[in-house]
C-alpha positions, 0 to 999 in steps of 0.5 A, spaced: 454 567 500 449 567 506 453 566 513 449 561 517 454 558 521 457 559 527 464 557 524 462 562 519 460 568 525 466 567 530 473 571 528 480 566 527 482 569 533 478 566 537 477 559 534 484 559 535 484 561 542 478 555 543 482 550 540 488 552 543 484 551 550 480 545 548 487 541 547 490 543 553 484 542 557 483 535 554 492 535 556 490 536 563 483 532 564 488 526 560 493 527 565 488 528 573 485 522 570 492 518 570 494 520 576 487 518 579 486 512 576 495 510 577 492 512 585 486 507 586 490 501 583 497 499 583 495 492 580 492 496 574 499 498 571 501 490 569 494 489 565 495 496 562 502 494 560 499 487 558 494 491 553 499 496 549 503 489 548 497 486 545 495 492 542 501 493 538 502 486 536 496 486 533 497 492 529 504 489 527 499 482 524 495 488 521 501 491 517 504 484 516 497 482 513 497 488 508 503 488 507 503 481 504 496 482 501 499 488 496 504 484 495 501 478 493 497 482 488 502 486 485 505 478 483 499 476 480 498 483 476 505 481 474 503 474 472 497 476 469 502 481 465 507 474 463 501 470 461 498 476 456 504 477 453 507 469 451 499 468 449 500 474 444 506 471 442 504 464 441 498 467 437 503 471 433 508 465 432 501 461 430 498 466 425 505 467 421 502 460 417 498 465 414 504 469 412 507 467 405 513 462 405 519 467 405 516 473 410 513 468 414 519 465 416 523 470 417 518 472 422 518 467 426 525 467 425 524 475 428 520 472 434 524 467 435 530 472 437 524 476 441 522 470 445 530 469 446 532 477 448 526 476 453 528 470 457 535 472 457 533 480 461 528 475 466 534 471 468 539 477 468 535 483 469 541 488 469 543 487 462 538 492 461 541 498 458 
């Protein structure tokens, strides 16, 4: 395997040293800037409060915005869900006509019992066991 790059060239020690000096570096170049910028202008430090207010009330509406979008899809796949299974009961229910007259009653019988137990758990989820 060919070591073409210069990553591949160059000992861990030494990247780590670099990027240990390249963070402090951006620390302290952070840091003069500040204090040159916070020197030049007094009336600055009300705009710069104004501005990280805006900035994290945006992000909150960004995290509300995501919040309720997930929320509102997780509530249509569980609609979608409901409306699959009462059509599939619907259907059964139908197709039980075909059914000789003693099975077929007795089924629909069985699914009337189901369609109960169902809305029963639905109006109180704790009785789950």
């Amino acid at each position: 395997m060919p070591r073409d790059h210069l990553l591949d060239l160059l000992p861990p020690w030494l990247m780590f040293v670099g990027t240990v000096a390249l963070v402090l570096l951006s620390i302290y170049g952070g840091i003069f800037l500040a204090r040159f910028r916070r020197r030049r202008s007094i009336t600055d430090q009300e705009t710069s409060v104004s501005a990280i207010v805006g900035a994290t009330t945006a992000l909150l509406a960004f995290l509300l915005a995501f919040t309720f979008g997930l929320a509102a899809s997780r509530f249509d796949a569980r609609r979608a869900l409901l409306l699959d299974e009462i059509n599939a009961i619907e259907t059964t229910f139908v197709r039980t006509g075909l059914i000789p007259k003693p099975h077929g009653a007795a089924v629909r019988t069985l699914l009337k019992e189901y369609v109960d137990i169902r809305v029963e758990l639905a109006r109180h989820p704790e009785k789950i066991e």
